[in-house]
C-alpha positions as CSV (number, residue, x, y, z in Angstrom):
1,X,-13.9,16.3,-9.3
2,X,-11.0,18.2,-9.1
3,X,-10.4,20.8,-11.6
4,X,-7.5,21.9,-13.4
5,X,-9.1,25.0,-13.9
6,X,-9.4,25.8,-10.6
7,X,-6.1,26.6,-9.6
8,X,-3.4,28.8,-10.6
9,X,0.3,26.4,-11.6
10,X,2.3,29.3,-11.9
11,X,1.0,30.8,-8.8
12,X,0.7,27.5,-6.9
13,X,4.7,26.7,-7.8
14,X,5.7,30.2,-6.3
15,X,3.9,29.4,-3.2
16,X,5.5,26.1,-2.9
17,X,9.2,27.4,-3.8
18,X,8.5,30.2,-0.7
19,X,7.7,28.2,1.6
20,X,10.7,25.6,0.9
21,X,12.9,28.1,1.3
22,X,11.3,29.5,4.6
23,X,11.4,25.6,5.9
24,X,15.3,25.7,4.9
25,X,16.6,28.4,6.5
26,X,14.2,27.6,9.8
27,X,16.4,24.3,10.0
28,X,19.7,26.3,8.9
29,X,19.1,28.7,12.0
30,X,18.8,25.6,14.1
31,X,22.7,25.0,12.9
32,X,23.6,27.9,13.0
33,X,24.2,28.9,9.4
34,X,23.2,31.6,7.2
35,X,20.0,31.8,5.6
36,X,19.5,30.8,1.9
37,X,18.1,33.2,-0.8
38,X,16.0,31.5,-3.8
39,X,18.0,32.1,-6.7
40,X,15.4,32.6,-10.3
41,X,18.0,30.8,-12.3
42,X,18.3,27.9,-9.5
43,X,14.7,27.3,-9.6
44,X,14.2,27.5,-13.3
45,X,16.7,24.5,-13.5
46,X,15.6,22.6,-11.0
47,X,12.1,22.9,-12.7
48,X,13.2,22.2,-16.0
49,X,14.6,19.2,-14.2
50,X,11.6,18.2,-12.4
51,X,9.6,18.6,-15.6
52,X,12.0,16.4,-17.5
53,X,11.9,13.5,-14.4
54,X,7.7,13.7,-14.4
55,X,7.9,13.4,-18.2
56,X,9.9,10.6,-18.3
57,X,8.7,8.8,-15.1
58,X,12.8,8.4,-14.2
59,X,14.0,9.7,-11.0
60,X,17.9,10.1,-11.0
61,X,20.2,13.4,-10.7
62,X,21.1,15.8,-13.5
63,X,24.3,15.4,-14.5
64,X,24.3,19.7,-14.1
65,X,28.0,20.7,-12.4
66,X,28.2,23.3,-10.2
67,X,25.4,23.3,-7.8
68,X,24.5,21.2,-5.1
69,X,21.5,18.7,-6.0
70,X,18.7,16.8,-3.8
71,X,15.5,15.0,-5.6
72,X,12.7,13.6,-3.8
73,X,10.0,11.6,-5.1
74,X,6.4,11.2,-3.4
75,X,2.9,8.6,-4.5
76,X,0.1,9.0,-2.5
77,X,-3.0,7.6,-4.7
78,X,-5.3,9.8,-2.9
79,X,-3.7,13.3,-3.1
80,X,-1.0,14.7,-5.8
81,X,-0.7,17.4,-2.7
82,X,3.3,17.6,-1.2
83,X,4.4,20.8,0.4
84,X,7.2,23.0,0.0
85,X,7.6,22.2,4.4
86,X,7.1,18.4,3.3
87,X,9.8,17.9,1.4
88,X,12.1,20.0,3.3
89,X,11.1,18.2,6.7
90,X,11.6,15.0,4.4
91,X,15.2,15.6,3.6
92,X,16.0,16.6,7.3
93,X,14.7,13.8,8.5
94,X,18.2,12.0,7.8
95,X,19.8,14.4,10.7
96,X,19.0,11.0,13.4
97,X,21.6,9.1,10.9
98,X,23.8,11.8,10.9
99,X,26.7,11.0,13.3
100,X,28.3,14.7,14.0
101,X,30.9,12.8,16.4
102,X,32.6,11.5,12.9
103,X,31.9,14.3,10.2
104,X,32.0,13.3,6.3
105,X,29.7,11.2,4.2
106,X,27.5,9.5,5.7
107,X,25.1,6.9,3.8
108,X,21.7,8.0,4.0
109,X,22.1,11.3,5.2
110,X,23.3,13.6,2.2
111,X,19.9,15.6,2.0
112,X,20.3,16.6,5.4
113,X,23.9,17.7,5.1
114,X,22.8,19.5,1.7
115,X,20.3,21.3,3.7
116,X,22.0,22.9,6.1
117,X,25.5,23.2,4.5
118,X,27.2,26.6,5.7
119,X,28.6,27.3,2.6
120,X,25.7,27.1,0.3
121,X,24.3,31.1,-0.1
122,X,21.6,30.4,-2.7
123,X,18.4,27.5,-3.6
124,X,16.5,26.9,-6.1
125,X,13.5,24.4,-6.5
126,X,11.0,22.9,-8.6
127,X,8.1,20.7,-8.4
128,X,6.5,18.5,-11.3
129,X,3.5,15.7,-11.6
130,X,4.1,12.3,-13.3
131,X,1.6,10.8,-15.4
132,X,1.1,8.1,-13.3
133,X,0.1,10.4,-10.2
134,X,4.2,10.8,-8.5
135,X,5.4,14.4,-7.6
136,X,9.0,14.6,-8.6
137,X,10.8,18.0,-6.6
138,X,14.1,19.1,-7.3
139,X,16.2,21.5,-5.3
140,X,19.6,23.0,-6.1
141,X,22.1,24.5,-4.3
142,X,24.7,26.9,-5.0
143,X,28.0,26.9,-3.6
144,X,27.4,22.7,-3.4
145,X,27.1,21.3,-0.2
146,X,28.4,17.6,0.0
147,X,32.1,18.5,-0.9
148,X,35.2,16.2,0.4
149,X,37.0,17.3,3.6
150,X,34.6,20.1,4.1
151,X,32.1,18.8,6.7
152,X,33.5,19.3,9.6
153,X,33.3,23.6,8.7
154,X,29.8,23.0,6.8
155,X,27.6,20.6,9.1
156,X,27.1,21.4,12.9
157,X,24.9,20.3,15.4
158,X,21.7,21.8,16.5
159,X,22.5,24.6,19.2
160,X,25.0,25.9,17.2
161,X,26.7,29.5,17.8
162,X,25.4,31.7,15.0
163,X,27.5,32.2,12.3
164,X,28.0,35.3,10.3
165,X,28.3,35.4,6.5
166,X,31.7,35.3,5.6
167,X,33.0,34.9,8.9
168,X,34.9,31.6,8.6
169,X,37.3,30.8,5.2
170,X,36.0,28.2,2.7
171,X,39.0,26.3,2.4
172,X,38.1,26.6,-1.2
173,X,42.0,25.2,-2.0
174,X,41.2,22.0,-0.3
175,X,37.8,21.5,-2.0
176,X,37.6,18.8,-4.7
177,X,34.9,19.7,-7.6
178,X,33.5,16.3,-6.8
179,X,31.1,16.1,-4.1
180,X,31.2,13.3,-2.1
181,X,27.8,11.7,-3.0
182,X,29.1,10.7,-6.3
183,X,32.1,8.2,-4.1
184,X,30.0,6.4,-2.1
185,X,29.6,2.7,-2.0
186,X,29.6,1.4,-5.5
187,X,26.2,-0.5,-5.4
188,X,24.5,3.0,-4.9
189,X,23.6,5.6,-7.6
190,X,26.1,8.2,-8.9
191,X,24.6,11.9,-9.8
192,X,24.2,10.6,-13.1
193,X,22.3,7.5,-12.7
194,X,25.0,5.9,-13.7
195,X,24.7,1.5,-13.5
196,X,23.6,-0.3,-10.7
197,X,23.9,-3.9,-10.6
198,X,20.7,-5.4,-9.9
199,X,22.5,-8.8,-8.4
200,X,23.0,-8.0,-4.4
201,X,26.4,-9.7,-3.4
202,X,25.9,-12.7,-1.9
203,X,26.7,-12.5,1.5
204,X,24.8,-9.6,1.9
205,X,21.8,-11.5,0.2
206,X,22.3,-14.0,2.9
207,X,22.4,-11.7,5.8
208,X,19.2,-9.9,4.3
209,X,17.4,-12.8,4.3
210,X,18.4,-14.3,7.7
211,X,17.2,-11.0,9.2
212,X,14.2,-10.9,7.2
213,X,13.5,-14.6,8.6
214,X,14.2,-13.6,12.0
215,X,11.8,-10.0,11.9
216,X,8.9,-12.8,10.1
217,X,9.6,-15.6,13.3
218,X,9.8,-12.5,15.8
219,X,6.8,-11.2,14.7
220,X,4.5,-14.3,14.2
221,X,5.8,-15.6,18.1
222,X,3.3,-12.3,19.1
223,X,0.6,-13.7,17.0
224,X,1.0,-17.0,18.7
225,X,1.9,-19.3,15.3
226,X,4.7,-21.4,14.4
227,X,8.0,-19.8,13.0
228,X,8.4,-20.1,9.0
229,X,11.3,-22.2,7.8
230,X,13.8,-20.6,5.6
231,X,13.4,-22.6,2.1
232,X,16.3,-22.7,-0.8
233,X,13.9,-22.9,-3.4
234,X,12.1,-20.3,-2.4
235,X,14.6,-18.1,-1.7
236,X,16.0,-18.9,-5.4
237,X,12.3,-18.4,-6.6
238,X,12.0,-14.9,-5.0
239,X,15.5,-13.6,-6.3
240,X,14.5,-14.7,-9.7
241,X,11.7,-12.8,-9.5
242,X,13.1,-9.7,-7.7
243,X,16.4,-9.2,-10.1
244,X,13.6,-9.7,-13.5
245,X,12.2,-6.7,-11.8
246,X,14.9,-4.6,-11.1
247,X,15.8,-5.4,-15.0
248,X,12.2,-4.4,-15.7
249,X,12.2,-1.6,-13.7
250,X,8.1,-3.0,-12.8
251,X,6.7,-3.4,-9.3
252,X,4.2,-6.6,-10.0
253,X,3.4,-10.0,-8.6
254,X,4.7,-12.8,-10.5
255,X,2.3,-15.4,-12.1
256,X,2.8,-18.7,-9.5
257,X,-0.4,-19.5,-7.9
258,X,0.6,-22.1,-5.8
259,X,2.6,-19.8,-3.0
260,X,1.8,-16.2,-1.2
261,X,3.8,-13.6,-2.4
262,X,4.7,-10.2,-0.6
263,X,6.4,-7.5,-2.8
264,X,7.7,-4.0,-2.3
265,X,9.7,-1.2,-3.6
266,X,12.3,1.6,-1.5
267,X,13.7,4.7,-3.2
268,X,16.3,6.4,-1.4
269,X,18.8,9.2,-3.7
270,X,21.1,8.9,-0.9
271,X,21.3,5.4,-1.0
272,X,20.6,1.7,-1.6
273,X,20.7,0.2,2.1
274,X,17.0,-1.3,2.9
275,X,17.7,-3.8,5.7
276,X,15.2,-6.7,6.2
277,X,13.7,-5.7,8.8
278,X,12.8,-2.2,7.0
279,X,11.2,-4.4,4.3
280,X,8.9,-6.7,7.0
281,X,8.6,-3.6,9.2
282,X,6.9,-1.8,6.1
283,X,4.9,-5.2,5.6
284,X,3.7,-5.5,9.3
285,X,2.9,-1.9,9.7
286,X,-0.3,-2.8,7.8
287,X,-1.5,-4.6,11.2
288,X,-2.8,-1.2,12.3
289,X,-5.6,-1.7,9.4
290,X,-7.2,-4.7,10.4
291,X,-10.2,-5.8,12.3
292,X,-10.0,-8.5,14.3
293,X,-13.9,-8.5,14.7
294,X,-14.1,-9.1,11.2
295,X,-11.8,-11.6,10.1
296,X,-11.0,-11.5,6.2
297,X,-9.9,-9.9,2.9
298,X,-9.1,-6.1,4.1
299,X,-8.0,-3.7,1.6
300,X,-4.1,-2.5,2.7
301,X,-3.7,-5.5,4.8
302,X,-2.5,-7.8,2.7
303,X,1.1,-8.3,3.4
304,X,0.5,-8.0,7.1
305,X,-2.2,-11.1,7.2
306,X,1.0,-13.4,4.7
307,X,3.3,-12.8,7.5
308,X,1.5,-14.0,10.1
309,X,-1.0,-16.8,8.1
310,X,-0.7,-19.7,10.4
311,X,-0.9,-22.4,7.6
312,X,2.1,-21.1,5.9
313,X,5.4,-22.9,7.2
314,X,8.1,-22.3,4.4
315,X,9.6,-18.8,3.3
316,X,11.9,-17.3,0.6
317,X,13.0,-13.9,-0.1
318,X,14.6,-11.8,-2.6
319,X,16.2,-8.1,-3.0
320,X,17.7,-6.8,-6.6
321,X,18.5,-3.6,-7.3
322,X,17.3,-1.4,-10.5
323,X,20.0,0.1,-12.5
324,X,18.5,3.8,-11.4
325,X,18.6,2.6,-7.8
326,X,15.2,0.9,-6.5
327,X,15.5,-1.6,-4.2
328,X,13.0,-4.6,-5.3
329,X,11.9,-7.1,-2.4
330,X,9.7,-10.2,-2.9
331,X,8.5,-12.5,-0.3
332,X,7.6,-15.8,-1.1
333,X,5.5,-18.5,1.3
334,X,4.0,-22.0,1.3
335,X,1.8,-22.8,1.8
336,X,0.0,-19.1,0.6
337,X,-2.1,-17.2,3.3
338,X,-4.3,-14.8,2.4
339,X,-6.8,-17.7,1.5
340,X,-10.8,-16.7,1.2
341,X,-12.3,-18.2,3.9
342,X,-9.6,-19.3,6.3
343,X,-8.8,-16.1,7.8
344,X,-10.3,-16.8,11.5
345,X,-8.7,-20.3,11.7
346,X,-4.6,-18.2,10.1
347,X,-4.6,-14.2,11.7
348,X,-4.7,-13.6,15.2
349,X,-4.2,-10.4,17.2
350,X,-0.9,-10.7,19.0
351,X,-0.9,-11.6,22.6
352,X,0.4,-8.3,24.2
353,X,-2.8,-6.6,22.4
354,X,-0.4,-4.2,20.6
355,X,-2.1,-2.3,17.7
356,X,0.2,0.6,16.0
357,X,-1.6,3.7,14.7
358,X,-2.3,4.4,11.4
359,X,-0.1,6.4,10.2
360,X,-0.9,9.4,8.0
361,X,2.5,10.1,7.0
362,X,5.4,9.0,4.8
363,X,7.1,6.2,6.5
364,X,10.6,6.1,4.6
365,X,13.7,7.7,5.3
366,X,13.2,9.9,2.2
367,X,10.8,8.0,-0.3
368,X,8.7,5.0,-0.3
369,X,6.2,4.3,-3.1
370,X,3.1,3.6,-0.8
371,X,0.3,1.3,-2.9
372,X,-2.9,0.7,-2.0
373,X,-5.3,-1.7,-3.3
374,X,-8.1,0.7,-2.6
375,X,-7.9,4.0,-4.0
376,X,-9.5,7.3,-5.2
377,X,-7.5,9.1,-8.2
378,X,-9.0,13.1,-8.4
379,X,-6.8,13.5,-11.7
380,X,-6.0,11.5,-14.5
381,X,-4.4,9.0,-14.8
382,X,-3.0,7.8,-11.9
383,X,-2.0,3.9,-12.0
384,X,-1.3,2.1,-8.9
385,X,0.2,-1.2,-8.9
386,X,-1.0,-3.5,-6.8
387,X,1.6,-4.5,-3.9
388,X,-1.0,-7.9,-2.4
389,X,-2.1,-10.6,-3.5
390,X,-5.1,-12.3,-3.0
391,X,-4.4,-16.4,-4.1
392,X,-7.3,-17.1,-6.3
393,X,-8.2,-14.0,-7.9
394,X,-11.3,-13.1,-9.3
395,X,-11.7,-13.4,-13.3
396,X,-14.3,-12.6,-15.5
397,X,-14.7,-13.6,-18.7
398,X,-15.6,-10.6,-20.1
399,X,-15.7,-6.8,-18.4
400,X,-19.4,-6.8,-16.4
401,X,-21.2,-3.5,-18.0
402,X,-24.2,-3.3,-15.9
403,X,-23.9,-5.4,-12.7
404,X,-26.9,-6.9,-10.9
405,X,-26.9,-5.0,-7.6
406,X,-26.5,-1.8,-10.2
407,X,-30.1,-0.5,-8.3
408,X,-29.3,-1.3,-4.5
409,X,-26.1,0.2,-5.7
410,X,-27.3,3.4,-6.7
411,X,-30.3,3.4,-4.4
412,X,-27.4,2.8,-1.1
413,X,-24.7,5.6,-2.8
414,X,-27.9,8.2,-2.8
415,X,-28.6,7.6,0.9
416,X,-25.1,7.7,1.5
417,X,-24.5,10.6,0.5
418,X,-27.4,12.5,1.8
419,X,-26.7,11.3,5.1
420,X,-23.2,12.6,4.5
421,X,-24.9,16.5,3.1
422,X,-27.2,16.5,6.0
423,X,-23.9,16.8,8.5
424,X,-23.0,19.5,6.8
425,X,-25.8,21.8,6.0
426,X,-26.7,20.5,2.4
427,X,-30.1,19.6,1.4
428,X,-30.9,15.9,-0.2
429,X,-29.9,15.0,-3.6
430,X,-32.5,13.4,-5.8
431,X,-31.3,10.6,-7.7
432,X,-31.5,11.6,-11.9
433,X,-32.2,8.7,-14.2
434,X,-30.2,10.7,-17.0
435,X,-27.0,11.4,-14.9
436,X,-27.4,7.8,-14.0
437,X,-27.6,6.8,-17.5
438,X,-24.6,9.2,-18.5
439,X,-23.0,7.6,-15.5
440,X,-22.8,4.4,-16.4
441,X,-22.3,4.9,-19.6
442,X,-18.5,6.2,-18.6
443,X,-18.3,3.2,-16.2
444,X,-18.6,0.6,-18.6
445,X,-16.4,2.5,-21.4
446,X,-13.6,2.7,-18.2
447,X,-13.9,-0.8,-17.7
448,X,-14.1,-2.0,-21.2
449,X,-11.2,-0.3,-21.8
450,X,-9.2,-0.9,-18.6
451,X,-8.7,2.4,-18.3
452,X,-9.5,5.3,-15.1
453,X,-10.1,9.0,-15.8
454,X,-12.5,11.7,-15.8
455,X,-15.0,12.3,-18.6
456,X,-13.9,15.6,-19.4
457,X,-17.8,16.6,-19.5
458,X,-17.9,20.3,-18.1
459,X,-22.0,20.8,-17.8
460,X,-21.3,18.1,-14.3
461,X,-19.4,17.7,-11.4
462,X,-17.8,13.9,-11.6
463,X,-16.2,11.8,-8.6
464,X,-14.8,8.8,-9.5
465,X,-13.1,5.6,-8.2
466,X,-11.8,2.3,-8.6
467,X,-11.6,-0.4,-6.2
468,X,-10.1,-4.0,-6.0
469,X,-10.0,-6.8,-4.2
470,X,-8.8,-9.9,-5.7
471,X,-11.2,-11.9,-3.2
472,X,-14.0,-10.2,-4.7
473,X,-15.8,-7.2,-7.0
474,X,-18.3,-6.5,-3.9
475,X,-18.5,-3.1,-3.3
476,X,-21.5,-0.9,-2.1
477,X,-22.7,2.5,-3.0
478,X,-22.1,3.4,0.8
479,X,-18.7,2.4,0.5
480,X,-17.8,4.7,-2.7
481,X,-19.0,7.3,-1.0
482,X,-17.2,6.9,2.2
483,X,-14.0,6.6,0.4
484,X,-15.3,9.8,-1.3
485,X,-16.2,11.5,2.4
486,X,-12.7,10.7,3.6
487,X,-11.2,13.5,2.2
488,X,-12.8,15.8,4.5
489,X,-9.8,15.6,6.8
490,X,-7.9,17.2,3.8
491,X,-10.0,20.3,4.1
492,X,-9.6,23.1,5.8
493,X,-12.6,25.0,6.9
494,X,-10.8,28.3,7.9
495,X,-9.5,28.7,4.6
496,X,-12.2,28.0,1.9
497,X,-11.0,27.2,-1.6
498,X,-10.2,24.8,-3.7
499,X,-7.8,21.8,-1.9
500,X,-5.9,19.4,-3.5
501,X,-6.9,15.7,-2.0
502,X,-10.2,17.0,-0.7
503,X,-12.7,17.9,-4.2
504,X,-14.6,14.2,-3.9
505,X,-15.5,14.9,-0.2
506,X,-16.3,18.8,-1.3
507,X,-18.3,17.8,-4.2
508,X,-20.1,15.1,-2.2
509,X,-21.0,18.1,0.2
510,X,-21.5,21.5,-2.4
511,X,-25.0,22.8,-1.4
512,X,-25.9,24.0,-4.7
513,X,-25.9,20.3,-6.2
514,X,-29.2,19.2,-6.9
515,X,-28.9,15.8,-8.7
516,X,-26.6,13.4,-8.9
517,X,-26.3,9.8,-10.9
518,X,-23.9,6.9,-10.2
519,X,-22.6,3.7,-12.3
520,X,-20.8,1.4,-11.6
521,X,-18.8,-1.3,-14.0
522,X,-16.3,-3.8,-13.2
523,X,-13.1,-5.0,-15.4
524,X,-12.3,-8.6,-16.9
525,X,-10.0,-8.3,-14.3
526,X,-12.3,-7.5,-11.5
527,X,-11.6,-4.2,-10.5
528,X,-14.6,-2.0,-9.7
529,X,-14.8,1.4,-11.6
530,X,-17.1,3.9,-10.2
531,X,-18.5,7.0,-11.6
532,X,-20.9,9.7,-10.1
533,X,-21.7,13.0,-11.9
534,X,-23.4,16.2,-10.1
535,X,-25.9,18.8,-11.2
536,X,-25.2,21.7,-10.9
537,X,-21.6,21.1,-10.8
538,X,-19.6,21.7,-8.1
539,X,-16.0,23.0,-6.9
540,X,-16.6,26.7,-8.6
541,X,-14.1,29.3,-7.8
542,X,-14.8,31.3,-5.4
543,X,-17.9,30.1,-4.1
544,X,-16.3,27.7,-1.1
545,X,-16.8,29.3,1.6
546,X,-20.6,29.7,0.6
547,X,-21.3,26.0,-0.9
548,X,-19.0,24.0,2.1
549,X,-19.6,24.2,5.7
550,X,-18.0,22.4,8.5
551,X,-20.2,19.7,10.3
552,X,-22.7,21.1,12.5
553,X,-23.5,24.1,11.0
């Protein structure tokens, strides 16, 4: 378990604010501008703001004049970790939209411009944590960057000549108060948040979905199945579904069983433009995650397998955007895929023998809420929605409080993990009936109560997870604790500590843990809630580099 205890906020927020501004002014010299100096007063706002987003759960712009403004938003359900050089490189990223042939706003790219903008001599920044697991960072900028008619003198390209402080004028008497992000195209938020409609115009919502259709057809023709037909009731389905979420401001499946259903969200401050093929791209991306060998239900597949299910032959799809700017996308298809069973007979691997690597980065422009139907939360509570669908979900009647494989369960999580210690230097754990008891206990409150967080016990150590499948509640003790063990690649060995994303796999591994215990409970619903406490405990200050070593010695 990670503990709050273990770090320093205060500390841990100055770290992240210098390295920011070192990741700024490494991208301004690339432009040749001026370096930025962080401003107390900047960052106290911007934090204030960041605090006020993570409280709220709403990501939108202050309405603060006077300062330049960029907000980012990041979910990862296995880490709450996002750097200072993160969010920077994030916003840069828009420079390949940037077109420095035709200065001014550009869509898309306004957190690159604000980045590097000559003019702007100061920074601020802040970071906060949402309930449900999103960091929220704010930075502000002062002169603001983003200002009518003053591109051309603020934004150059890479290779540019150096350019002193005060060396070139202002042209403060042509500059407008107003930057230019606030008169962009009208379906896209103001600073403010002010209203978006959620109904997309309806020759774009025709466009949209003809490229959508074409990405699906261009896509399945490499997995060697028929192309989907493009279906009017479907199509009227999935909008109804996508603009009651936008209204809703919800990312959720809709309750129709007899069709497959893809959804997603995109989050851009910059801008509402997601494309069709952005949306299936994101969907088919998933490809890189399944086996072929093992044809079925695999967790972050889902959408992937519904494009390409040969049995289904009609499609519909849907965009609406929320009044604070999310873009909502739902897929519809009939017949569904994604059907238990019939997965070696719908999904084959494409032709060429293509296969994209994972990716362990973001994927959007500037932020994507990436959901995962298999996940490991370190600090409560993070909800995830689930983004797939299985058709024919599993039910039970009432939550299962001790499961029948409870034994094999705990018997195949205790082997795990010694195997796992052995690697690393640790001696066995022996299994404890009363941290198994304790254990379960927590399990079955969780899923009685629908609910996913730590016990708060301090006397343990405590890992927990949750898994689902909407195919079925299996799930082995070696498979918690691989999901545990994956954080390793978090960790850094030349700097021991405490690492955010990385206290299940350093827990799993902390040599002075004798005993462990594991439950394991499963919701009405059928997720599976797993909980596994350590004694002694484990993740103590300044004992790391003593209690974790690297594999192999």
């Amino acid at each position: 378990m990670d503990r709050a205890g273990c770090t320093n906020p205060e500390m841990d927020l100055k770290a992240f604010q210098k390295e920011a501004l070192s990741a700024h002014n490494k991208y301004r010299a690339k432009h040749g501008v001026p370096a930025l100096k962080l401003s107390d007063d900047l960052c106290a706002h911007a934090q204030k703001w960041a605090n006020h987003m993570a409280s709220t759960n709403l990501f939108q712009h202050s309405k603060a004049r006077g300062f330049g403004e960029n907000i980012a938003m990041n979910f990862n359900s296995m880490t709450t970790e996002f750097t200072g050089q993160q969010v920077t490189d994030q916003w840069y990223s828009e420079i390949k939209d940037y077109n420095f042939s035709n200065t001014g706003f550009q869509s898309g790219t306004g957190h690159f411009t604000q980045v590097v903008w000559k003019d702007s001599e100061e920074m601020g920044i802040g970071k906060a944590i949402g309930s449900k697991g999103q960091v929220f960072v704010v930075g502000n900028y002062r002169p603001a960057g983003n200002m009518m008619r003053c591109y051309q003198q603020n934004v150059f390209p890479p290779g540019s000549a150096t350019i002193a402080p005060g060396s070139a004028a202002r042209a403060t008497d042509e500059r407008p108060r107003e930057p230019d992000m606030r008169s962009a195209l009208p379906e896209r938020m103001d600073r403010g948040g002010g209203n978006i409609r959620s109904k997309v115009p309806q020759a774009d919502l025709k466009q949209f979905q003809k490229d959508s259709l074409d990405v699906h057809n261009e896509y399945r023709s490499k997995h060697r199945v028929d192309s989907l037909r493009l279906s009017d009731d479907l199509c009227k389905s999935a909008q109804d579904w996508a603009e009651h979420l936008a209204e809703a401001g919800r990312l959720e499946h809709s309750k129709r069983t007899d069709i497959g259903e893809n959804v997603a969200m995109h989050y851009s401050s910059a801008t509402t433009q997601y494309s069709g093929k952005e949306a299936c791209d994101q969907w088919y991306s998933e490809l890189s995650k399944y086996d072929f060998q093992k044809p079925g239900f695999a967790s972050g597949t889902g959408h992937f397998t519904q494009m390409v299910w040969k049995g289904s032959k009609d499609f519909g799809i849907g965009k609406a955007i929320s009044k604070d700017g999310k873009v909502l996308v739902v897929g519809q298809y009939r017949p569904p895929g994604n059907m238990v069973g019939r997965y070696e007979e719908n999904v084959f691997p494409r032709a060429d023998g293509y296969r994209p690597t994972p990716s362990t980065a973001q994927t959007s422009k500037v932020t994507r809420v990436v959901r995962s139907t298999q996940y490991v939360v370190e600090e409560p509570p993070k909800t995830v929605e689930h983004v797939t669908r299985q058709v024919g979900g599993v039910k039970l009647k009432d939550a299962d409080l001790s499961p029948s494989d409870l034994r094999t369960f705990q018997r195949d999580a205790l082997e795990a993990h010694n195997k796992y210690r052995a690697r690393h230097g640790a001696g066995g754990l022996s299994h404890s009936e009363d941290l198994a008891r304790r254990a379960q206990d927590w399990a079955g409150h969780l899923a009685e109560k629908d609910e996913f967080k730590n016990s708060g016990n301090s006397d343990v150590g405590e890992n927990i997870a949750m898994h689902y499948s909407s195919a079925s509640t299996a799930f082995s003790g070696g498979e918690a604790t691989d999901m545990f063990y994956r954080q390793v690649v978090k960790y850094d060995f030349k700097k021991p500590g405490f690492t955010s994303g990385a206290g299940h796999f350093t827990q799993l591994v902390w040599k002075a843990s004798r005993e462990m215990g594991i439950g394991k409970a499963i919701t009405k619903e059928g997720k599976v809630i797993v909980v596994a406490f350590y004694s002694p405990p484990g993740n103590v200050m300044g004992q790391f580099d003593t209690q974790v070593s690297q594999e192999g010695k």
